[in-house]
C-alpha positions in Angstrom: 43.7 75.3 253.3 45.2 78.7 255.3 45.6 81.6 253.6 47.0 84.9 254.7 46.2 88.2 253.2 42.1 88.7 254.3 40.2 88.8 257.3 36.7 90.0 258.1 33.7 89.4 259.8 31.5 86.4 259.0 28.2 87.1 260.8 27.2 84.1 263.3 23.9 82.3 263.3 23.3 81.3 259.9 21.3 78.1 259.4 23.4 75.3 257.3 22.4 72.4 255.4 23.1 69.2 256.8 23.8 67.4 252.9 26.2 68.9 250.6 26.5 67.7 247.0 28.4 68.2 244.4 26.5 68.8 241.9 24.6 71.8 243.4 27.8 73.2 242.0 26.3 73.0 238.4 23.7 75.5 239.2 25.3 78.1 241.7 29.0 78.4 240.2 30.1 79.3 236.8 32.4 77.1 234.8 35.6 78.0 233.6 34.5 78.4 230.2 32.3 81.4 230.7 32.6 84.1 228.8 31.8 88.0 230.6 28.0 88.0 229.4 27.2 84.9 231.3 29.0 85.6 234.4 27.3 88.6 234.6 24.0 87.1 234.3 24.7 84.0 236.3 25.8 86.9 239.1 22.6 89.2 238.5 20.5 86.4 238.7 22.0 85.9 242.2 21.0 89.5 242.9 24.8 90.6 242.4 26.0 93.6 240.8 28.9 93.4 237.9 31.4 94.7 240.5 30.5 92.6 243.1 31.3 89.4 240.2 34.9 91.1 239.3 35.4 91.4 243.3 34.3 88.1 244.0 36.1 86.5 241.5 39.1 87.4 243.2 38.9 84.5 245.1 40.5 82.9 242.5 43.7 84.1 243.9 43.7 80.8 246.6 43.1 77.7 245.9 44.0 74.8 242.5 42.6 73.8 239.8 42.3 70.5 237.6 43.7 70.7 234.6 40.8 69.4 232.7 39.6 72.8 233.8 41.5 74.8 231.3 43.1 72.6 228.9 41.1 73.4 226.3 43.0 77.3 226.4 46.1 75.1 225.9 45.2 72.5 223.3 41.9 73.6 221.7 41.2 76.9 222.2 37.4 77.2 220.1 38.2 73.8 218.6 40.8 75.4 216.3 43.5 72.4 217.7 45.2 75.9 219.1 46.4 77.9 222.3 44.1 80.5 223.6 46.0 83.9 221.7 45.1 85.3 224.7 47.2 83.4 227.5 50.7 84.2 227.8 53.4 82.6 226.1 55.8 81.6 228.8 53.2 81.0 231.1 51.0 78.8 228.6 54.1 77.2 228.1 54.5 76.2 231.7 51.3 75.3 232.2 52.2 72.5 229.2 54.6 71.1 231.5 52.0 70.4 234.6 49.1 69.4 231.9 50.3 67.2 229.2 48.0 67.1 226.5 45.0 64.4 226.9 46.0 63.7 230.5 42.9 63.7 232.1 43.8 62.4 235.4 42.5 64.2 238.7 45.8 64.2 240.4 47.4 67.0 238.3 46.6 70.2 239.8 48.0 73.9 239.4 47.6 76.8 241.7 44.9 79.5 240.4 47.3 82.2 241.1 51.3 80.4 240.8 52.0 84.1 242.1 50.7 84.0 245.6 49.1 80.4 246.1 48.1 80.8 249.6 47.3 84.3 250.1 44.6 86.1 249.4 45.5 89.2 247.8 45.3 91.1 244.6 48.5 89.4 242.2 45.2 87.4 241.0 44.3 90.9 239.3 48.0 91.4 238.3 48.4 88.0 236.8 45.4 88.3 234.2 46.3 91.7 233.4 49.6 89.9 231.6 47.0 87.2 230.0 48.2 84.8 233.1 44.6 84.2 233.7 44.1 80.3 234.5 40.4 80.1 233.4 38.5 81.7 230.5 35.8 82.9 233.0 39.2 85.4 234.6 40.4 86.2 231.9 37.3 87.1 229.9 36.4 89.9 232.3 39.5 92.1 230.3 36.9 92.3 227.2 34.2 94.7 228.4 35.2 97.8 229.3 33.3 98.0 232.7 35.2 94.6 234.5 38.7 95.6 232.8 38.2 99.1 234.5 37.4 97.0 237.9 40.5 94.2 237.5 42.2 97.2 236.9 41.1 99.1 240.1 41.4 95.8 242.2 45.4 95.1 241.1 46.3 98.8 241.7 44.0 99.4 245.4 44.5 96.3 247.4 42.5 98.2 250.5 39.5 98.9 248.4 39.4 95.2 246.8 39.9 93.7 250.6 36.5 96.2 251.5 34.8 95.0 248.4 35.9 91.2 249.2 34.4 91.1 252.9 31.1 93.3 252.0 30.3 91.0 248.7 31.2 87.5 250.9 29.1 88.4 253.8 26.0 89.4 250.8 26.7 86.1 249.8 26.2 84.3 253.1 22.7 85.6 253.4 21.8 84.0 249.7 19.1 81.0 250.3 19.6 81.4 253.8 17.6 78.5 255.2 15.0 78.8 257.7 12.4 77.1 260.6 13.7 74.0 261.0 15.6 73.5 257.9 19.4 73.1 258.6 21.0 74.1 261.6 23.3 76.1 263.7 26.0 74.8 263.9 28.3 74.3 266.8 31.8 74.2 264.8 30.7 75.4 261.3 32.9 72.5 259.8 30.9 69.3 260.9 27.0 68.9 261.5 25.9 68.4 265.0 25.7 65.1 266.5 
């Protein structure tokens, strides 16, 4: 997918792994479901500051989502056969209409962020701050003081956010970095050598 919106430096050079699965996922990115207490912990245990988790969860503002991800906000919000009080009316309500309850199929997807879907930016911030956060894990991060201060910050400073953005991605590049002859540089950083 292109976006608009963000640009920085990646640094070159870093060794990739020539297998991906899917469920490395499981132990390196947080479900939807998280509540702020476990993404900051999931985050420190990656050697990441609380800020650095509100700024990199910005990059919710790109991309979709399954509906499966967050239906239970719409339908079962802690098994009470309820919406999530937190999620917005109108916006809950649309989300209805894309996700009908018990649908489970793969091939319904909504946009993180219906605001700006292919640009990276700050509405993400904006949306949540009217309870028009898609997944628990955004919208969770208004309950402690310390991350609503930060969503706020991010929505009103786009400049400082973008900073924040390319300083926490490029820390993130140089997690696990692989070395000696694990991996490999590659040549077009979306296919494995030949």
């Amino acid at each position: 997918m292109q976006t608009r919106g963000l640009g920085y430096i990646v640094p070159a050079g870093r060794r990739d792994g020539k297998i991906s699965q899917a469920s490395d996922t499981f132990t390196n990115l947080p479900p939807p479901s998280f509540n702020v207490d476990q993404l900051s912990k999931l985050f420190a245990n990656k050697g990441f500051t609380q800020e650095e988790m509100v700024t990199l969860s910005g990059a919710h503002t790109i991309g979709r989502s399954h509906c499966t991800a967050f239906s239970n906000r719409l339908y079962n919000f802690n098994r009470t056969s309820r919406q999530d009080p937190s999620l917005d009316p109108p916006y809950a309500a649309q989300l209805k209409r894309q996700c009908q309850q018990g649908n489970s199929s793969p091939n319904f997807v909504v946009p993180m962020n219906p605001a700006s879907p292919a640009v990276t930016d700050t509405s993400y911030y904006a949306d949540f701050l009217t309870n028009r956060g898609l997944f628990t894990s955004d919208q969770t991060l208004l309950t402690n003081s310390a991350t609503a201060n930060q969503v706020n910050q991010n929505a009103k400073m786009p400049f400082l956010w973008r900073t924040k953005f390319a300083y926490a991605m490029v820390k993130m590049g140089r997690l696990q970095v692989l070395t000696g002859n694990a991996g490999e540089i590659r040549a077009n950083c979306r296919v494995i050598n030949s």
